[in-house]
Backbone bond lengths (Angstrom), bond angles and torsions (degrees), N, CA, C in turn:
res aa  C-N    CA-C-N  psi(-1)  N-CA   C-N-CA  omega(-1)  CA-C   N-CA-C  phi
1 X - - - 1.466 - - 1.530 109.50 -
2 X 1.197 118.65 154.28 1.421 104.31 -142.33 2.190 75.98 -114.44
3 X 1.034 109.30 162.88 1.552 110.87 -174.69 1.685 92.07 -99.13
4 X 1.543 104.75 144.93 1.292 126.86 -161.36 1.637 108.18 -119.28
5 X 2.063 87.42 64.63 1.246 98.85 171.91 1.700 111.62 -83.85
6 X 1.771 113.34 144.80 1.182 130.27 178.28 1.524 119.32 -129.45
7 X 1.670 121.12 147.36 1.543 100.77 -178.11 1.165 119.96 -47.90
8 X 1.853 117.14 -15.54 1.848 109.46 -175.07 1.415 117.89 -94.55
9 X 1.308 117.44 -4.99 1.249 121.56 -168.84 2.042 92.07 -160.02
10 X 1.529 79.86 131.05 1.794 103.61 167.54 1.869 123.25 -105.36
11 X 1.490 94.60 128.69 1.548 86.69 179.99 1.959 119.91 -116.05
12 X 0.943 111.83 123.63 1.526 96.94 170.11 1.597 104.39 -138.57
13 X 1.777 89.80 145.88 1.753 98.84 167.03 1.685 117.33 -103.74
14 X 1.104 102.03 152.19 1.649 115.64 179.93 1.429 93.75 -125.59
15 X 1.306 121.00 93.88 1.437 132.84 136.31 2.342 83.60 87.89
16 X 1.269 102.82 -100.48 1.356 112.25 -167.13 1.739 113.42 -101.76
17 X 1.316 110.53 -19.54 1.229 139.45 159.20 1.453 139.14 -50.01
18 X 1.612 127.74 113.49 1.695 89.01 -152.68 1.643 69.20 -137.58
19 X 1.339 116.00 133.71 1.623 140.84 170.02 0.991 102.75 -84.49
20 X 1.485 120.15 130.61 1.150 111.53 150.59 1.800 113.81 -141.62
21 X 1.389 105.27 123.96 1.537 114.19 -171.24 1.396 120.01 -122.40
22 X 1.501 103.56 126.80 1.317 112.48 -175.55 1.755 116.22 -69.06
23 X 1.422 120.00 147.66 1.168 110.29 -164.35 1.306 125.88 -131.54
24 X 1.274 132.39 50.09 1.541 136.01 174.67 1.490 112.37 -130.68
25 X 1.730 79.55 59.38 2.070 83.83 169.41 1.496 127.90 -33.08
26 X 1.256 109.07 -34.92 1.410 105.65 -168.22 1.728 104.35 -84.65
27 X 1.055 122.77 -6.59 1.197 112.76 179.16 2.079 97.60 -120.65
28 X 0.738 116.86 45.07 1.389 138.44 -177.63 1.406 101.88 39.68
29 X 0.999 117.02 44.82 1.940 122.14 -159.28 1.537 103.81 34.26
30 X 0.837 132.62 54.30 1.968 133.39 146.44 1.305 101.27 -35.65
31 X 1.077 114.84 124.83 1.698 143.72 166.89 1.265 92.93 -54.63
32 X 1.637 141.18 93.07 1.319 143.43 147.23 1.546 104.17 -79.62
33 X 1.174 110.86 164.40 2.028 110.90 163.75 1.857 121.83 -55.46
34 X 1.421 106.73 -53.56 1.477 101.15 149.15 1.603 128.43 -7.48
35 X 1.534 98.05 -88.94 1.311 123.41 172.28 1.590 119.25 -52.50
36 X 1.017 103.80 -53.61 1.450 104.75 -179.13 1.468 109.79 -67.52
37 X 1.170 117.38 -7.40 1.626 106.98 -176.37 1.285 108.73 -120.69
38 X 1.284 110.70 3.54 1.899 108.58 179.86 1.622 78.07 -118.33
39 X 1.184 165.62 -32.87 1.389 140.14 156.78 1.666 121.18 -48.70
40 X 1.568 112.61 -41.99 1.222 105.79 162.19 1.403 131.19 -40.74
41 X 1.930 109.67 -56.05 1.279 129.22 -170.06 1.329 97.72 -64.41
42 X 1.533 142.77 -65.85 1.347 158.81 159.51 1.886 95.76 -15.20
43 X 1.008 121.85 -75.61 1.625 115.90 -171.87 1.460 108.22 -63.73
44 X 1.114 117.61 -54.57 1.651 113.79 166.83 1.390 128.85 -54.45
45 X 1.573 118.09 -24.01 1.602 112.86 149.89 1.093 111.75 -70.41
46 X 0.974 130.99 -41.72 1.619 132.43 -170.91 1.398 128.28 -47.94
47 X 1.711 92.01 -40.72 1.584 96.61 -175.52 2.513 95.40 -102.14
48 X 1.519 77.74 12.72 1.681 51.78 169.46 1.441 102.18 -118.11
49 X 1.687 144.99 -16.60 1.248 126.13 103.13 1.783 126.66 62.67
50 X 1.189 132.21 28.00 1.452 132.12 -152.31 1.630 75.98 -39.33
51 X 1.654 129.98 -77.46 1.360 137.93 -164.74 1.423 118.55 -27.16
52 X 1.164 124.39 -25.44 1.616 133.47 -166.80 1.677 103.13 -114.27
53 X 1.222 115.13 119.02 1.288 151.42 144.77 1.688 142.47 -61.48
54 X 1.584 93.65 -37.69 1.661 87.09 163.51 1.495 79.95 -160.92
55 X 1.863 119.56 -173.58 1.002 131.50 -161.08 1.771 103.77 -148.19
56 X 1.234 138.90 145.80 1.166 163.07 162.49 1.519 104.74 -84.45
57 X 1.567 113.06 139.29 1.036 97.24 155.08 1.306 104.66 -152.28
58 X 1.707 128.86 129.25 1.267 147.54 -143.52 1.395 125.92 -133.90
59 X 1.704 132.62 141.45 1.494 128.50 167.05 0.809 90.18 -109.02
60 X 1.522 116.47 154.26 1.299 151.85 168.01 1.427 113.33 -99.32
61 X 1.428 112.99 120.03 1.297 151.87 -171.00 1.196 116.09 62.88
62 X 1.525 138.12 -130.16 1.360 131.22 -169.68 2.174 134.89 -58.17
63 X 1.671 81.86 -15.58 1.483 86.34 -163.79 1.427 97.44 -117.05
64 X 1.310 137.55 -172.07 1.808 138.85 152.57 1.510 99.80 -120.15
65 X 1.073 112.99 -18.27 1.744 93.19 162.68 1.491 87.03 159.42
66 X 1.657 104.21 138.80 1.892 125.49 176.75 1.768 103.50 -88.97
67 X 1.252 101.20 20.06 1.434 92.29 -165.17 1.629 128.39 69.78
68 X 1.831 117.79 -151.60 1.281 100.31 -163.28 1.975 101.55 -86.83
69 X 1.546 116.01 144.81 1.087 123.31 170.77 1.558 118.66 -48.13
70 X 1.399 118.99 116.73 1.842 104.90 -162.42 1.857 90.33 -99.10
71 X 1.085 116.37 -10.91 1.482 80.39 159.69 1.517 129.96 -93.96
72 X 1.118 104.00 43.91 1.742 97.67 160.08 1.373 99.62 -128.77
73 X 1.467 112.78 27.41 1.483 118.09 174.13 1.559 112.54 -74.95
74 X 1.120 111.37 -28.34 1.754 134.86 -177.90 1.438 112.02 -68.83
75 X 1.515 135.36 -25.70 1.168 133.28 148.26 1.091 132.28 -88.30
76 X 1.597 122.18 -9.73 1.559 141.10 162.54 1.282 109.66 -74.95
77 X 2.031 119.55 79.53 1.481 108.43 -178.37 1.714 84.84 -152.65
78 X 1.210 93.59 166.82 1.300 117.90 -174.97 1.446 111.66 -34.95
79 X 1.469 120.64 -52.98 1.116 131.54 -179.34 1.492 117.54 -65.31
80 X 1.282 113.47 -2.80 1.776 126.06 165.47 1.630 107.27 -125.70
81 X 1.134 117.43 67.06 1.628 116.86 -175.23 1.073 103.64 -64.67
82 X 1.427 132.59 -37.68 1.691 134.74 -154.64 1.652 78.27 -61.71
83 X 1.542 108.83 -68.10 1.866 116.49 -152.20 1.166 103.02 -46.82
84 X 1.237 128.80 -30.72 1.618 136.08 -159.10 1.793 90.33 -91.13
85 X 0.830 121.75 -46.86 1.763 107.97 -163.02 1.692 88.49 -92.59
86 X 1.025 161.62 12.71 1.153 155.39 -158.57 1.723 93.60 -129.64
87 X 1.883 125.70 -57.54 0.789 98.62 159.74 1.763 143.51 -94.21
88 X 1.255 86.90 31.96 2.011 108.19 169.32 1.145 122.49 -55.33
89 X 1.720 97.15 -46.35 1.647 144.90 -146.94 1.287 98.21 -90.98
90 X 1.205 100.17 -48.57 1.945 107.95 -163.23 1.657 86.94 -69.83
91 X 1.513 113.47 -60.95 1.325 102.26 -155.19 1.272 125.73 -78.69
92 X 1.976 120.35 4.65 1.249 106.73 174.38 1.583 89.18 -111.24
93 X 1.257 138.88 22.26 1.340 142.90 153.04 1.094 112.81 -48.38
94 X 1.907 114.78 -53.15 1.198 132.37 -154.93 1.374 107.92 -94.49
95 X 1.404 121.33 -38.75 1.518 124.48 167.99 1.539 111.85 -54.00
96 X 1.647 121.27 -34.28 1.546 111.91 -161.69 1.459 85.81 -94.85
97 X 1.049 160.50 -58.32 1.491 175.59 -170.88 1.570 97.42 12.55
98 X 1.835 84.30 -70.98 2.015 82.77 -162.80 1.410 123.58 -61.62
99 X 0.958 133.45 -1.79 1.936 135.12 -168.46 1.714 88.18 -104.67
100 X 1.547 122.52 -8.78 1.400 100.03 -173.80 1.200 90.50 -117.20
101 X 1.969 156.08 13.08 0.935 147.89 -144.41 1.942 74.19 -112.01
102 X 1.436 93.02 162.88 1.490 103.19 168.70 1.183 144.29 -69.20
103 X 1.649 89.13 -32.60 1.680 120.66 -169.48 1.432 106.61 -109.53
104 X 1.131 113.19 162.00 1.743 106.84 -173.22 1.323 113.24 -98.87
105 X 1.186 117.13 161.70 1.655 136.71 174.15 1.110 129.17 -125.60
106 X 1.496 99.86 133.49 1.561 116.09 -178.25 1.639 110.54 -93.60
107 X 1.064 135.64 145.48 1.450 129.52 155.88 1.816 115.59 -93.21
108 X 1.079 109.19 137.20 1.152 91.45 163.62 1.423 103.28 -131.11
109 X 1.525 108.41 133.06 1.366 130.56 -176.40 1.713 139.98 -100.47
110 X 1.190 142.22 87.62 1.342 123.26 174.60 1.457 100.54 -130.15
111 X 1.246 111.64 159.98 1.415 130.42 168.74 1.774 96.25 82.74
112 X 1.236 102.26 -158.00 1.222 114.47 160.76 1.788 140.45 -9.69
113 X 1.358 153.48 69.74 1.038 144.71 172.48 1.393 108.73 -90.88
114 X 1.271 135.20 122.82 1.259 118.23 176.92 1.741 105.24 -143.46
115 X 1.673 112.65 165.05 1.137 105.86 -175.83 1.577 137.92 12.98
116 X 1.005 125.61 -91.84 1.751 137.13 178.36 1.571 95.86 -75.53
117 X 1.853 122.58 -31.32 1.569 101.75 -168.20 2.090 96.16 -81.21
118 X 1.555 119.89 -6.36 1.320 112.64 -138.35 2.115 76.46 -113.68
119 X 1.334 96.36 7.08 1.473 89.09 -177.01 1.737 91.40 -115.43
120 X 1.049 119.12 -33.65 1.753 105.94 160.76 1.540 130.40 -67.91
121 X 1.082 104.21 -40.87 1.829 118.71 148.59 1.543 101.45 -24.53
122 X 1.315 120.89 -95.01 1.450 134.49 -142.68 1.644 89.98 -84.47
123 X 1.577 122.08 -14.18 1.786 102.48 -175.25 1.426 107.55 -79.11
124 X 1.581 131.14 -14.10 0.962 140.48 169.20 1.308 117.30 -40.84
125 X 1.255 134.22 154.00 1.611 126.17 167.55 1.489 116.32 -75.49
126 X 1.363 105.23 -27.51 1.646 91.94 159.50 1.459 116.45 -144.68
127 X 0.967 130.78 -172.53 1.745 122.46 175.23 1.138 104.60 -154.20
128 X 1.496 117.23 132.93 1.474 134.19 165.52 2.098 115.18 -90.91
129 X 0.842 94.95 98.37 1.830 76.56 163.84 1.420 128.41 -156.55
130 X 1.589 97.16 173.01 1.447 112.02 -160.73 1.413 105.00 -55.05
131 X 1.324 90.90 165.84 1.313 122.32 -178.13 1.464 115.28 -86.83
132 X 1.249 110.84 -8.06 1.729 154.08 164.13 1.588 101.63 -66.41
133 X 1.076 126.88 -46.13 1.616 136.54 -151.59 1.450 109.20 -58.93
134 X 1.100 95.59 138.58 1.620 121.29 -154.02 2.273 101.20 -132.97
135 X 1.106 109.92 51.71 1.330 118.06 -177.54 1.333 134.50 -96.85
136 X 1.552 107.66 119.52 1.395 93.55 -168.50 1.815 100.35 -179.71
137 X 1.109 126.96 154.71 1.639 145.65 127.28 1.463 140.52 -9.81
138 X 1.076 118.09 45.20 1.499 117.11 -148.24 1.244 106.97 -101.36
139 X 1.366 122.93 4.97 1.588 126.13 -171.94 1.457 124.06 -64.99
140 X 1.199 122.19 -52.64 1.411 131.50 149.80 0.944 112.69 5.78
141 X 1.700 118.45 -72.07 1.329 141.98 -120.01 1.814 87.41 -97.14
142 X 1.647 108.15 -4.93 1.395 121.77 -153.95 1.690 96.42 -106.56
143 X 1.362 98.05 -28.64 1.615 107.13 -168.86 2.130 108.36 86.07
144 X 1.671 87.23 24.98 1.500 98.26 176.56 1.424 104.34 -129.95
145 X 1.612 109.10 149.09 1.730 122.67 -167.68 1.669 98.88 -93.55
146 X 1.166 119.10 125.51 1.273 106.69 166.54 1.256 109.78 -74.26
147 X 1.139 136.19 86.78 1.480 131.30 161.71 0.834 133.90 -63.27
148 X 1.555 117.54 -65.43 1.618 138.05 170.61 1.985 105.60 -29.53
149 X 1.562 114.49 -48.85 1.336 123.35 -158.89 1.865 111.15 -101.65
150 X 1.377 104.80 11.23 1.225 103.67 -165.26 2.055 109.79 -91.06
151 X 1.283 90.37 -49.40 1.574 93.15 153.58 1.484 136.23 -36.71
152 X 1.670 99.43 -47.14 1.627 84.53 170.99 1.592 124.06 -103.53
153 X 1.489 111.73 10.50 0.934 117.99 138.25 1.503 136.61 -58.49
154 X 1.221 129.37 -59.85 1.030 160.99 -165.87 1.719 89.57 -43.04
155 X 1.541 109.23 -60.01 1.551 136.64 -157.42 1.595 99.79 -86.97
156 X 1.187 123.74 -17.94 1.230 128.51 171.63 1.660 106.10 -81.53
157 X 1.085 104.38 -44.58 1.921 105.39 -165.33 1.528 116.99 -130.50
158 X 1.326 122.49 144.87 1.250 109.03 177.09 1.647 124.27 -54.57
159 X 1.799 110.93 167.03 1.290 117.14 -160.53 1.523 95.56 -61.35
160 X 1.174 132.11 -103.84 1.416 127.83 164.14 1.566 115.43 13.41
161 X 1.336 124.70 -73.28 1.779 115.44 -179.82 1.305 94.51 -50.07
162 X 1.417 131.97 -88.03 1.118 142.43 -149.34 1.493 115.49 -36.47
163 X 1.352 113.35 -39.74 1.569 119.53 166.73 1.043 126.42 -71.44
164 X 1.753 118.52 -23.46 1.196 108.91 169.15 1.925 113.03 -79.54
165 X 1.121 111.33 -15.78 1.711 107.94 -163.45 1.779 82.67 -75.69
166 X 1.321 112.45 -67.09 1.530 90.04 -174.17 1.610 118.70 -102.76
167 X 1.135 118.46 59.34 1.221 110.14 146.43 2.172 114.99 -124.01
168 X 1.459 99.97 -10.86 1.719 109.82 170.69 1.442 103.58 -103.43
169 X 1.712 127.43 -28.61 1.381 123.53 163.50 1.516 98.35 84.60
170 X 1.389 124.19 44.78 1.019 122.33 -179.45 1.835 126.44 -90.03
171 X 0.839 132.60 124.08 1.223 127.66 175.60 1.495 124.94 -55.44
172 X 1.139 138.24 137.77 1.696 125.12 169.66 1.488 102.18 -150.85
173 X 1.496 101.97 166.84 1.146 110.59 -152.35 1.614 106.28 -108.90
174 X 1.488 131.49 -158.12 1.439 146.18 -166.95 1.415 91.02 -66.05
175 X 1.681 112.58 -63.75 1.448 79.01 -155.53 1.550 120.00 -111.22
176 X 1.546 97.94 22.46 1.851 101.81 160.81 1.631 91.42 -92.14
177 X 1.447 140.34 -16.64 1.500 111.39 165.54 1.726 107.36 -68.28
178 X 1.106 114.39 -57.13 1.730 103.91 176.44 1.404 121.48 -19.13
179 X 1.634 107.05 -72.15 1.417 142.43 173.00 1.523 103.74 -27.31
180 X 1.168 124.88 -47.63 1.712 143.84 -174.45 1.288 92.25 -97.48
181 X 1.356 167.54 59.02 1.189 148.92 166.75 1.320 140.96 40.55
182 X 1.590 105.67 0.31 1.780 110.11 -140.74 1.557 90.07 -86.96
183 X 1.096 125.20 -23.52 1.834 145.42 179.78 1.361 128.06 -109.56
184 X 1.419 119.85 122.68 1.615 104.03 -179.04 1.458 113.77 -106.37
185 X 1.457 110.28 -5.42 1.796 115.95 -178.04 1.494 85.54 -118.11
186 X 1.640 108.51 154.33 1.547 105.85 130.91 1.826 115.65 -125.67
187 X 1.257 131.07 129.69 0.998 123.57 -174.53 2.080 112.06 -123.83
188 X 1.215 95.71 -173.32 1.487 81.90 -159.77 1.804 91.40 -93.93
189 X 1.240 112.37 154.16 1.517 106.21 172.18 1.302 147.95 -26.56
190 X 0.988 75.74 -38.35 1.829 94.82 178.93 2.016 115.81 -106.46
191 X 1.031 99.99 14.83 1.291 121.20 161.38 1.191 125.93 -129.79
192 X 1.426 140.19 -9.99 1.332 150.79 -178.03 1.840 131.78 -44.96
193 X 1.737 93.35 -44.07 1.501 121.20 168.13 1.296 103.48 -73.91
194 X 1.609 137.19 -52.82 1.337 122.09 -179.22 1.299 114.01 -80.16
195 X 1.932 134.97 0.73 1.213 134.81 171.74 1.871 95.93 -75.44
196 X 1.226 104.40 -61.85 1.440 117.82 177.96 2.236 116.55 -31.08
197 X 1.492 99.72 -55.06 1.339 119.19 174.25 1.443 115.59 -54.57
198 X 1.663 109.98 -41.20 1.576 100.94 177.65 1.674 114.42 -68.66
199 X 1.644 105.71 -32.03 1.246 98.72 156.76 1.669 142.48 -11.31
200 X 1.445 75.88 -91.50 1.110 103.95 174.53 1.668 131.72 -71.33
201 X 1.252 132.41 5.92 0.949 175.87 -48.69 1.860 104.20 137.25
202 X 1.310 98.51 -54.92 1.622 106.65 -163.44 1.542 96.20 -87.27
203 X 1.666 127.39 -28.80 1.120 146.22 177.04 1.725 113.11 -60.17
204 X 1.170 96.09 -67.21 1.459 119.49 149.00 1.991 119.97 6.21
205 X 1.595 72.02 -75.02 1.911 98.67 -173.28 1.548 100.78 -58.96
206 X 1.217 125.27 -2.99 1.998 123.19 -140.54 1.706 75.64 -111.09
207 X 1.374 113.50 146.26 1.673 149.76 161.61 1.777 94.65 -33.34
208 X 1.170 145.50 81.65 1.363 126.16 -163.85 1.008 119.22 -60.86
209 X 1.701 115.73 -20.31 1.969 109.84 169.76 1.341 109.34 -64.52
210 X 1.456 116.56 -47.13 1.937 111.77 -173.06 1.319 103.14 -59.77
211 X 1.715 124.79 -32.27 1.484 128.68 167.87 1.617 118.12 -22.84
212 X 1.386 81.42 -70.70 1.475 99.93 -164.03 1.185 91.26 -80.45
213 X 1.521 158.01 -32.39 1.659 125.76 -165.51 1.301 75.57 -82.91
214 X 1.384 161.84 -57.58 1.495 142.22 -112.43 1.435 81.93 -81.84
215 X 1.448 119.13 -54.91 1.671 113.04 -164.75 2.015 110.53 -59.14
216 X 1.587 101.49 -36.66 1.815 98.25 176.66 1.349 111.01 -51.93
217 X 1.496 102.65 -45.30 1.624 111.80 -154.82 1.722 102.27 -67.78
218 X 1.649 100.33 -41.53 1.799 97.71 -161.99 1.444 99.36 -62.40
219 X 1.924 131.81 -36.07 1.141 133.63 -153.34 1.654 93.99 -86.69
220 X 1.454 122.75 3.49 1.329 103.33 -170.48 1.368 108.11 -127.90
221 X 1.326 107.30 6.63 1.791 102.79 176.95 1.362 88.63 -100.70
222 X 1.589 132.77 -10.80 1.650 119.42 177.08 1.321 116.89 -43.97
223 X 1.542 116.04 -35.21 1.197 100.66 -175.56 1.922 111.36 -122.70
224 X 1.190 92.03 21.60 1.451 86.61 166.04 1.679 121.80 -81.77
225 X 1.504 114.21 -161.67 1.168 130.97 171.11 1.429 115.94 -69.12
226 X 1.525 154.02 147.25 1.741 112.00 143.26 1.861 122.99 -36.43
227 X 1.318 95.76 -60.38 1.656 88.83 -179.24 1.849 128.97 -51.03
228 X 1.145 80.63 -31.84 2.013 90.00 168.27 1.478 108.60 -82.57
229 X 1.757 114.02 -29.17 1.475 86.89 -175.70 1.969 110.30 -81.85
230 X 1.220 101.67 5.79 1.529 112.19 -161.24 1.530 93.52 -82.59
231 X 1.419 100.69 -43.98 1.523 93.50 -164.46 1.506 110.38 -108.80
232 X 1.832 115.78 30.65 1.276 127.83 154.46 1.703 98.82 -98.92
233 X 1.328 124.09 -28.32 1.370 128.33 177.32 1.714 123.75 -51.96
234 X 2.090 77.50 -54.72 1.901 99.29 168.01 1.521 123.46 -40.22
235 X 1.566 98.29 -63.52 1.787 105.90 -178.69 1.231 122.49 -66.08
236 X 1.349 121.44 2.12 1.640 126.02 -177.31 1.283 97.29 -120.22
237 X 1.242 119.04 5.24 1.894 121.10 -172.00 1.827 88.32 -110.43
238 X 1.145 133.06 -20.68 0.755 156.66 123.46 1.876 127.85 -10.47
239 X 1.162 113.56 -114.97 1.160 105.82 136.63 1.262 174.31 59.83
240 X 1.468 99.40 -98.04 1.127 130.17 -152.97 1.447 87.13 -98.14
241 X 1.590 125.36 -52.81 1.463 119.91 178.20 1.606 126.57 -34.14
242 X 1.643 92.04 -29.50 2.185 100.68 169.89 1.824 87.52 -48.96
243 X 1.531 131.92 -68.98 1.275 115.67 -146.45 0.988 152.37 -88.37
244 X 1.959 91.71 28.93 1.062 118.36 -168.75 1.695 91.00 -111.11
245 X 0.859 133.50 -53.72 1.503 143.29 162.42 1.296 112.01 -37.31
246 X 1.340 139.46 -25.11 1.746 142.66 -153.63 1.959 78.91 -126.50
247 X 1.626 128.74 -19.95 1.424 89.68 178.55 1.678 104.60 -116.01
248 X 1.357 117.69 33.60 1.294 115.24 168.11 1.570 100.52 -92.70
């Protein structure tokens, strides 16, 4: 499969590893429709990919993403409903994506996370970031609802935090995201993508079927019962013994 590099977004694989980095430094990669839909397509090849095992996911140059681009807010109006519900669609497509992809994801973070970029950040299964990091909710402050990003917030942090990041729109840094869970590395800028890679990398080495049920199973007892998640635990404990037999 051929990698579905575009001027807005860059892709490269390392062995089992598949990068994928958004690309309009100069506009801190802002989530335009462009972008947002060749990052979609890019992660959704990725994990379908027999060759690829886990996934990176990266900004290019100073920021990891300003969130959504507000000038294409000016053709998103009532009087274009199709554009407006079409890109509604696209963009909470792309926010829910990673918890349902097969293979796991890393974020890798410096500079800039904001709104829609600070909800791809944390939808990842894990996130590395700078010490640079600039994360946070700022829509409000815009006279805009974060909607699209509030869910995986919400599920990331308790009720209380989560209301305060976007309802005061506060910015915080590396290691009050740690401190809150929202980060499990912090690395220095210019190391962040190769902190992220060993990750993923280490993911890599893992049975890729137990991969992928461990990642279905963990995202799906979140919202069960204990007793349902016990006995969604059971049947994959179960299982799971096929994938030890299919990787000798």
């Amino acid at each position: 499969m051929t990698d579905p590099t575009t001027s807005v977004l860059l892709v490269e694989t390392r062995s089992a590893v598949r990068i994928v980095t958004m690309n309009r430094p100069d506009k801190l990669n802002a989530l335009n429709t462009e972008l947002t839909q060749a990052a979609y397509d890019a992660l959704l090849a990725a994990d379908q990919d027999p060759g690829i095992r886990a996934i990176v996911l990266a900004g290019n140059g100073r920021g990891f993403c300003a969130g959504a681009d507000l000038t294409e807010f000016d053709t998103l109006t009532p009087a274009n409903q199709d554009l407006v519900d079409k890109r509604a669609d696209l963009t909470c497509r792309t926010q829910a994506m990673m918890q349902g992809l097969s293979k796991p994801v890393v974020s890798a973070v410096q500079g800039a996370a904001i709104g829609g970029g600070a909800g791809l950040a944390i939808g990842c299964d894990m996130m590395v970031a700078a010490t640079n990091l600039k994360f946070g909710y700022p829509e409000l402050k815009h006279s805009i609802v974060p909607a699209l990003v509030m869910t995986g917030l919400q599920r990331s942090l308790g009720r209380k935090a989560a209301f305060e990041m976007i309802s005061l729109g506060r910015l915080i840094g590396a290691d009050e995201a740690l401190s809150l869970g929202l980060c499990n590395r912090i690395a220095a800028p210019e190391e962040v993508v190769d902190k992220a890679i060993e990750i993923a990398e280490a993911w890599a080495g893992a049975n890729p079927q137990a991969m992928a049920a461990a990642k279905t199973l963990y995202y799906h007892v979140a919202d069960l019962s204990y007793a349902d998640a016990m006995a969604a635990g059971r049947a994959l404990n179960a299982k799971m013994r096929g994938f030890r037999k299919e990787a000798k």
